[in-house]
NUDREN-600407 format. One record per residue (C-alpha): residue in one letter; x, y, z. Coordinates in steps of 0.5 Angstrom, whole numbers, plus 500, padded with zeros to 3 digits. Layout:
REM residues N
AXYZ
...
This chain:
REM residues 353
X507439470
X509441476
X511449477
X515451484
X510452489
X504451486
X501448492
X503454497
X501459492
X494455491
X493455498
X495462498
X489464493
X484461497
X485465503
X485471498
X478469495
X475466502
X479469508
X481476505
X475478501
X470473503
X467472496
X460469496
X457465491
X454469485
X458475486
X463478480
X471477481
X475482477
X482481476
X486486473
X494485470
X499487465
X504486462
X510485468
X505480471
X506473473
X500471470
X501463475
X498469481
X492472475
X490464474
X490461480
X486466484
X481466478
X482459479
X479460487
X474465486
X471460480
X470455486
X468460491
X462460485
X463467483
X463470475
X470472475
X473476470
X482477468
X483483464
X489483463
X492489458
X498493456
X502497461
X500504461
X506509462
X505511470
X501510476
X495515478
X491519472
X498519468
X495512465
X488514464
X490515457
X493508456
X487504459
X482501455
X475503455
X472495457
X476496462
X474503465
X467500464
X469494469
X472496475
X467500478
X462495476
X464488480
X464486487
X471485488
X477487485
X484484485
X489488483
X494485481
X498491476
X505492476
X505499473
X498500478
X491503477
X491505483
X489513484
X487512477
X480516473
X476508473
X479507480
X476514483
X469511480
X469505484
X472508490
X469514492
X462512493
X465507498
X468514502
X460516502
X457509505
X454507498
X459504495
X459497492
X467494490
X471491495
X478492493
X483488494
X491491491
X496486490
X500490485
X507486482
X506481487
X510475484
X509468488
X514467492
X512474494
X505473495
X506467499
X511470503
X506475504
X500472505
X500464505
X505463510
X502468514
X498466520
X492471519
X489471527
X495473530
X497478524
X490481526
X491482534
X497485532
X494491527
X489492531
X493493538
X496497533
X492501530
X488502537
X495505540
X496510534
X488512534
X489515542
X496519540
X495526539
X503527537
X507523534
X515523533
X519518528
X526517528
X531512524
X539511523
X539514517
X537521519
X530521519
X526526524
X520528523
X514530528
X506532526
X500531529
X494526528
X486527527
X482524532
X476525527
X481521521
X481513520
X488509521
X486503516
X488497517
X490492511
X489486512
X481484510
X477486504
X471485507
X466491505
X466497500
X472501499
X480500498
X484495501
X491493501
X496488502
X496485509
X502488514
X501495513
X497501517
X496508515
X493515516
X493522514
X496527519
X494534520
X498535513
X500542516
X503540522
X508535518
X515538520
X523535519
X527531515
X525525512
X530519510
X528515504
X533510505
X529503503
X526505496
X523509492
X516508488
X514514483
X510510478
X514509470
X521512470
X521515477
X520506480
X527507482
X527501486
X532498492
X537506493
X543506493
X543512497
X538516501
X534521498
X532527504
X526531504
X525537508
X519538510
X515544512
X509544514
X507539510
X509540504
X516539501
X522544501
X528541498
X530535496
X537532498
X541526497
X545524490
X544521483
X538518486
X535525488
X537529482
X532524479
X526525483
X527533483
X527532475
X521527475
X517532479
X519538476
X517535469
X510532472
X509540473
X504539479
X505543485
X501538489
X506532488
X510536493
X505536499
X504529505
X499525503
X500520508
X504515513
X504509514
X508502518
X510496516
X509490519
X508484515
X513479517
X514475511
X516482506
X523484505
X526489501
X526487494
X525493490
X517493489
X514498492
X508493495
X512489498
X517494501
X511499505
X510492509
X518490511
X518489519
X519496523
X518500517
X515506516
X513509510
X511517506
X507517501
X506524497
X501527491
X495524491
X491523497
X485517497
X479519500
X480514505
X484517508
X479524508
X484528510
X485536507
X490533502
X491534494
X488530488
X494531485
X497528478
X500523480
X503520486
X510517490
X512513496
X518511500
X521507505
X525509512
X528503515
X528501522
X523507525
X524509531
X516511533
X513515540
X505516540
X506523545
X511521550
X512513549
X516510545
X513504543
X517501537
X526501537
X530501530
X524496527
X522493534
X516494537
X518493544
X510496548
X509489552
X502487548
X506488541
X512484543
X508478544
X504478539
X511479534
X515473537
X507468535
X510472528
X516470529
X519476529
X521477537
């Protein structure tokens, strides 16, 4: 019996499989869910990978309690023993495994150069989401536009990011340090939703006032989802002195204090946002990718940022809306808008001019 979109949502997969991780006959296909998950996403790309001619495995288990090594307790130990051991791993978990014990294990090597796993996150990701965010996506284009991006940011040295609500942060960038680019899960390492770019500033550097006026993703009882009012962070030097707002932010500070980990405190990374089809629906996956936006993560730092930062408990993001963005002197995105001439066109062929 025919379900809604399921001719959108297969198409979707097999980009997945053959466009974004290049699956190749013969390789091994891990595809991990829990219990929130739409398991529609789980089978169709099983489905595709099938037909790709991989062995593919779905784990699908029970939901551990929070993100990071907060669930490590809560994993089956079959599943420990099969991230790290396949060629590609889509991620599809609601309460992610991403930062966890097992997903350092398949990661780190790849920080070094010998490592195996391809992995590909798409937590939460529900099929209107996923086929929004991937299928209905013109994949060429959307790689000209990240990769001028990615370039432009590359030769900042200083950057600034203003926003309506109050955001006004200021830090310094490492020439020696990557800005990744999601959009291809094509070699070892991890890979992420298409639509977003990141990197990890000269944490110390990192000084002002940041608004999380989007939402806000802590893993368990810190997913507050779409906010009803901002949250501030005065940031100093990287590291966080105080946090302002309302109900919301009084929830973040408990969370944070309960957790105990000094480390949760410091900047881990930046990111923009810049997937066309993504809009604000409370999943932080979906959310780090709305168009003109940027996005702080804080706690645990990936080894693919190789930065300075803290391997931290846990770790938290949050969306500033309609960023306003300088690399040095040159503002090259307004209230959400990129306005440098080479993004412009790029955007209006996404349809976001």
């Amino acid at each position: 019996m025919p379900q809604i979109l399921d001719m959108e949502l297969a198409k979707t997969a097999h980009v997945i499989i053959n466009k974004l991780c290049k699956v190749k006959k013969g390789e091994s296909v891990l595809i991990t869910l829990d219990g929130p998950q739409e398991w529609r996403v789980a089978e169709e790309i099983a489905k595709a990978a099938e037909c790709a001619g991989a062995k593919v495995l779905v784990a699908w288990h029970s939901t551990p309690p929070g993100y990071g090594k907060v669930g490590d307790p809560y994993l089956p130990d079959p599943l420990k023993a099969a991230i790290p051991n396949t060629d590609v791993w889509i991620e599809l978990n609601n309460q992610w495994l991403l930062y966890s014990t097992p997903w350092e294990e398949a990661m780190t090597p790849a920080a070094l150069g010998k490592g195996r796993v391809r992995y590909l996150f798409l937590g939460g990701l529900n099929t209107d989401q996923i086929v929004r965010c991937i299928g209905k996506v013109d994949i060429d284009v959307q790689a000209e536009f990240q990769n001028t991006l990615v370039e432009m940011t590359r030769k900042a040295r200083k950057m600034r990011v203003v926003t309506p609500a109050g955001n006004d942060v200021s830090f310094e960038n490492d020439p020696d340090r990557p800005v990744t680019n999601e959009l291809f899960a094509d070699v070892p390492g991890p890979h992420f939703l298409l639509g977003q770019m990141g990197w990890a500033p000269i944490e110390e550097t990192v000084n002002g006032v940041i608004v999380f006026d989007g939402s806000f993703s802590g893993g368990g009882e810190a997913d507050l989802g779409i906010l009803r009012e901002p949250i501030r962070l005065i940031v100093k030097n990287g590291e966080i002195k105080d946090i302002q707002g309302g109900a919301e932010a009084l929830k973040v500070k408990k969370w944070l204090e309960k957790l105990g980990d000094p480390n949760m405190y410091y900047v881990a990374h930046i990111c923009y946002g810049f997937n066309p089809g993504a809009k604000l629906s409370g999943l932080c996956t979906e959310d780090e990718r709305v168009w003109g936006c940027t996005e702080w993560g804080f706690g645990y730092q990936g080894p693919m940022f190789r930065g300075k930062g803290k391997k931290a408990v846990s770790h938290f993001d949050g969306i500033c809306l309609n960023s306003t963005v300088w690399l040095d002197d040159e503002k090259i995105i307004d209230t959400g808008t990129p306005i440098h001439p080479k993004l412009r066109e790029l955007a209006v062929k996404l349809g976001k001019g």
